[in-house]
N, C-alpha and C positions, 0 to 999 in steps of 0.2 A: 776279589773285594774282601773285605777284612773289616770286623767291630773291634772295638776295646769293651772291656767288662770290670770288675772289680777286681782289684790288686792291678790296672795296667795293662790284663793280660789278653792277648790278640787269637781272635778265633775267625777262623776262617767263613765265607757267605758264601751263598751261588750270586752268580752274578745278576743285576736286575732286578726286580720287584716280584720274584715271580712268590720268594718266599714272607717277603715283607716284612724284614725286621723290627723289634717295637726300639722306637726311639730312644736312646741313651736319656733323656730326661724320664720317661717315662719307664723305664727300668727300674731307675734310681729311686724313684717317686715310691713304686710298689716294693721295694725293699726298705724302704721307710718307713712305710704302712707296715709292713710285717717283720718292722726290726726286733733282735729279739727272740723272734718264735721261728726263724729257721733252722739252725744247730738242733743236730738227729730227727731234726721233720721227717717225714716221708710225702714227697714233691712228687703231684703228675704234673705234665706236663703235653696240653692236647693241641694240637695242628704246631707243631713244636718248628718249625720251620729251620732253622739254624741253629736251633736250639741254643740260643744265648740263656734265656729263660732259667731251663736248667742247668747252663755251666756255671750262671751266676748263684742258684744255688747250693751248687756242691761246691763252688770256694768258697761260700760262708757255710759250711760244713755239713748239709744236709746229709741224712745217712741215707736214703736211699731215692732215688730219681728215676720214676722213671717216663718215657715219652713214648705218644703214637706220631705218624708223621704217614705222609699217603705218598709222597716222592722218593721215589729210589735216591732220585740225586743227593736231595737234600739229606736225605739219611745215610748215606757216607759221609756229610759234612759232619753232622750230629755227632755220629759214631766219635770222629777225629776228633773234635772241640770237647767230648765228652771225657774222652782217655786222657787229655793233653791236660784237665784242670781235675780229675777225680783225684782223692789220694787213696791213700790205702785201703782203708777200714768203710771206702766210699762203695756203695753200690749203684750200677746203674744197668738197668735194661730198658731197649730202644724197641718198641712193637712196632711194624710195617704192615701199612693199607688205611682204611678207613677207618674214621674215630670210632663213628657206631659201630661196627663190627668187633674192632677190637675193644671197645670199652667194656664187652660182654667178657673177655678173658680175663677181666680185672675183675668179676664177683666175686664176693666176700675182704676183698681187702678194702683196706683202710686209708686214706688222702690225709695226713695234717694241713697242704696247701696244695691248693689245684688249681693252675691256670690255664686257660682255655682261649688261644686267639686265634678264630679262626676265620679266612678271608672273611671280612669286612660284609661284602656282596651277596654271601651266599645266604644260604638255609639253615645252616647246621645250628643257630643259636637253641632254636627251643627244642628238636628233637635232644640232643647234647645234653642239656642242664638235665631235662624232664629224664633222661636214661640216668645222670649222674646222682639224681635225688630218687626216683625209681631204686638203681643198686644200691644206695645207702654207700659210695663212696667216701663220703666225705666223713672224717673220724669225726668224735666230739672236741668241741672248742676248735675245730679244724675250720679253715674258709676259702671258699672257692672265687678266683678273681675271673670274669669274663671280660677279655677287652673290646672293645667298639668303639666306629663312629660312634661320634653324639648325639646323629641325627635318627640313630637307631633305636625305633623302641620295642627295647626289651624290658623294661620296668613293668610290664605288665604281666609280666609272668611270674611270679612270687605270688602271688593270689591264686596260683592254677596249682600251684608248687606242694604238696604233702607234708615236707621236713624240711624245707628250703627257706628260708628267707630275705629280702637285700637287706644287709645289716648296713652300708653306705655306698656312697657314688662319688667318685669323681674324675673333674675334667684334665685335660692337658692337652690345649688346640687343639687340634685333629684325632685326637684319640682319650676314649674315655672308658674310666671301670668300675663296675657294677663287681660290688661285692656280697655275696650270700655267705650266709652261716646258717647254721640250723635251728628250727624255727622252735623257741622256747616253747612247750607242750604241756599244757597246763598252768599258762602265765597268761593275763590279761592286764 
């Protein structure tokens, strides 16, 4: 199985829902939102599945990318899709296992964009945010995208949140993103 991404170009999937690609409207949608501020970002990129997420950021130039991913499988796809759109001056490294575990090897760096979609079903929204606002990954003027259902709520965790805040929301059918930035500190 095979996506298209920006410039036309074809990246390889596993096959199945097992890694659950986010929908071409909805790809486009979040690079809209963040048109502009990706050229020399530094992009994570968490439960990275097929890693479309970040191949579409290092064609619009991002300088360095990188992803955790908990499937062996799918991170040979990653790997593949990663090499085949990086260019030169491109950095990317692919961390293997569990987001929490490895999100602990990312302390003291810095996120200009972070996105984070990870099954739908599961648990990892609020331990995930709360370790990502915890290590202070997220640069300044940087913004962290969490994809979800819409029937998901996580809106109520930005009030639990330190340095966190949801700067916007939005929908697109079946899938919806909840956007944080850092929470102005000393504004009312």
């Amino acid at each position: 199985m095979s996506i298209r991404i920006y410039g036309n170009r074809e990246l390889k999937t596993l096959p199945g829902m097992e890694t659950r690609p986010t929908p071409a409207r909805v790809r486009q949608a979040l690079f809209n939102v963040w048109q502009g501020s990706i050229s020399d970002c530094r992009w994570l990129d968490l439960c990275s599945g097929s890693g479309a997420m970040g191949a579409e950021a290092l064609c619009r130039d991002a300088r360095i990318v990188v992803g955790i991913e908990r499937s062996n499988a799918a991170c040979s796809i990653i790997e593949q899709n990663w090499t085949k759109v990086a260019g030169e001056s491109q950095k990317f490294q692919l961390l293997r296992g569990d987001v929490l575990q490895r999100l602990a090897d990312l302390d003291g760096q810095k996120f200009d964009r972070i996105y984070f979609d990870p099954p739908y079903a599961g648990e990892l929204y609020q331990s995930v945010i709360e370790m990502i606002d915890q290590s202070e990954l997220l640069a300044p003027r940087g913004e962290l995208a969490v994809e979800h259902s819409p029937d998901a709520n996580i809106s109520s965790l930005p009030a639990a949140l330190p340095t966190l805040e949801l700067c916007r929301y939005k929908e697109y059918g079946n899938t919806a993103i909840s956007f944080y930035q850092l929470r102005a500190i000393g504004f009312s």
